[in-house]
C-alpha positions as CSV (number, residue, x, y, z in Angstrom):
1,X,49.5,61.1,125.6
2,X,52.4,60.9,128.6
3,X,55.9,62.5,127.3
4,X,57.1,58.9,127.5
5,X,54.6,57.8,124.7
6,X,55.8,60.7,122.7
7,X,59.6,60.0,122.7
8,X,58.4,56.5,121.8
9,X,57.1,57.2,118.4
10,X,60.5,59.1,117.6
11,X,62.5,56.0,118.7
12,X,64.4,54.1,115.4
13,X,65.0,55.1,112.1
14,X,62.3,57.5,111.9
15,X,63.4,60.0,114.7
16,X,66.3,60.8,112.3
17,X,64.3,61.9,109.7
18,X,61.9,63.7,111.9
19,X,64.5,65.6,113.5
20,X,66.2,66.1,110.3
21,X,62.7,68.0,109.0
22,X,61.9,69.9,112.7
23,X,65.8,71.2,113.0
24,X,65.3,73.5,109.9
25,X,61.9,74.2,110.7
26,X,62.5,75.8,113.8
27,X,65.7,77.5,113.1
28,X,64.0,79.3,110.3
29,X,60.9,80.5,112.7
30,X,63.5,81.5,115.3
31,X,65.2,83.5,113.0
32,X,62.2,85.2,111.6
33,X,61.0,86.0,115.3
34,X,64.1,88.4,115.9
35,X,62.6,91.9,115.9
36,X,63.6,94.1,112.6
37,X,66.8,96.2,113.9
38,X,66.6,100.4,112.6
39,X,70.2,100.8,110.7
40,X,71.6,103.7,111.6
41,X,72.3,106.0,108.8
42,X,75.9,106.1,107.4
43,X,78.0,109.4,108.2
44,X,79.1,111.8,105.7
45,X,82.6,111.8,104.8
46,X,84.8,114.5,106.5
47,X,87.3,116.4,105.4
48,X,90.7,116.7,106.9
49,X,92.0,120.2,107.8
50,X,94.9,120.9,106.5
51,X,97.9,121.6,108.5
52,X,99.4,125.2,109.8
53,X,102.8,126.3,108.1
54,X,104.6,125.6,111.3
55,X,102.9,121.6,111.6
56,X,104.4,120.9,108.4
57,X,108.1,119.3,109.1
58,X,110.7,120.5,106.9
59,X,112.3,116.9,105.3
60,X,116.3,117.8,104.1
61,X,117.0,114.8,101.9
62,X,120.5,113.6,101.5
63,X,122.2,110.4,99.9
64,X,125.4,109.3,101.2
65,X,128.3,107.4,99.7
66,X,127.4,104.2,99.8
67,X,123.9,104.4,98.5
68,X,122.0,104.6,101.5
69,X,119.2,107.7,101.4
70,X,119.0,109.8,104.3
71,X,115.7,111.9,105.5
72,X,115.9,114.4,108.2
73,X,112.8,115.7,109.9
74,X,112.4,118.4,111.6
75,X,109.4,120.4,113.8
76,X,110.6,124.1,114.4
77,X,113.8,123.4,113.5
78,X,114.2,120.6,115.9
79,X,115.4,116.7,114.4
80,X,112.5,114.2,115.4
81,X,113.1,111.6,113.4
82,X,115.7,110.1,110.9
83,X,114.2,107.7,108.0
84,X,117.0,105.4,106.4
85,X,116.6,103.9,103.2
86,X,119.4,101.3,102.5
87,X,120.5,100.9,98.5
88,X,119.3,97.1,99.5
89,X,116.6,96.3,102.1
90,X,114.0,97.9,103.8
91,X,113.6,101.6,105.5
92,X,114.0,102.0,109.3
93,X,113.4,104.9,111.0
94,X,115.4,106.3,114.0
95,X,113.2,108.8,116.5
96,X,113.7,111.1,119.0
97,X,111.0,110.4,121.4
98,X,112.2,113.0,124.1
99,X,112.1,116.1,122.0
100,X,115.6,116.7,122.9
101,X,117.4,116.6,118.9
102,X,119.0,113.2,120.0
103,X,118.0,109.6,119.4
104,X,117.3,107.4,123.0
105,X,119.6,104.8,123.2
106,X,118.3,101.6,126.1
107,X,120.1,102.3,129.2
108,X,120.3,98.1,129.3
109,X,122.9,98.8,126.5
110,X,123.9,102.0,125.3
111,X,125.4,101.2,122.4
112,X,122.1,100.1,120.7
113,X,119.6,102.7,119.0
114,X,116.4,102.0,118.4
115,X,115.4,101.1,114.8
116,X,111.6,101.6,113.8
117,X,110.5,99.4,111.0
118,X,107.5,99.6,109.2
119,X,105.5,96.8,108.4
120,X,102.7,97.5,106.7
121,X,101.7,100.7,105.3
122,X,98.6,101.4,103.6
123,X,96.8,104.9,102.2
C-alpha cells in the first residue's frame, strides 16, 4: 500500500473522526514515554540569626503638630532613613543612601528629595 493510497482512505468525513480518535491516543503514549523525574527532597526550614546589639537601629518616634508621625532611624548613632506617616495617606520614606546623616537631593533639581513609597509589603 503506497503513502498515496493511505491518505486516500482518510480523505472525507471520516479523516475527522479518525484524527479526532489518533490525536488523543498519541498524546497520551507521548506523555507516558517521558522518563520518571527523582524529586529532590524539600529543605529544612532555617532559622534566622538574630541580630547583634549594635545591627539593631535605634527608632526615636515623634508626632508633629499637624498629625503627621515621624520615625527616625539610626545605625551607630548615624540617621539613615526617615519614615513619614501622614494623618491622611500613605507612608513614604526619605533615605540617606550615602551614609553621610543627610538625605540626597537630584543634582537635576535640588530642591527635590527623594520619597520612597512602599507598595506592597508582605510578612
Amino acid at each position: 500500500m503506497s503513502a498515496r493510497a493511505a491518505f486516500a482512505i482518510l480523505e472525507g468525513p471520516r479523516e475527522d473522526l479518525t484524527m479526532a480518535i489518533l490525536l488523543p491516543l498519541l498524546l497520551a503514549l507521548s506523555a507516558q514515554a517521558e522518563p520518571a523525574r527523582d524529586e529532590a527532597p524539600i529543605p529544612e526550614k532555617v532559622q534566622a540569626a538574630a541580630p547583634a546589639d549594635d545591627e539593631v537601629p535605634e527608632v526615636a518616634i515623634r508626632v508633629e503638630p499637624n498629625g503627621d508621625r515621624v520615625e527616625e532611624y539610626r545605625q551607630n548613632g548615624v540617621l539613615y532613613m526617615v519614615k513619614v506617616t501622614p494623618e491622611r495617606g500613605p507612608p513614604y520614606y526619605l533615605m540617606d543612601t550615602d551614609g553621610n546623616g543627610r538625605f540626597n537631593r537630584d543634582e537635576r533639581d535640588p530642591r527635590i528629595q527623594p520619597v520612597h513609597w512602599v507598595i506592597y509589603e508582605w510578612d
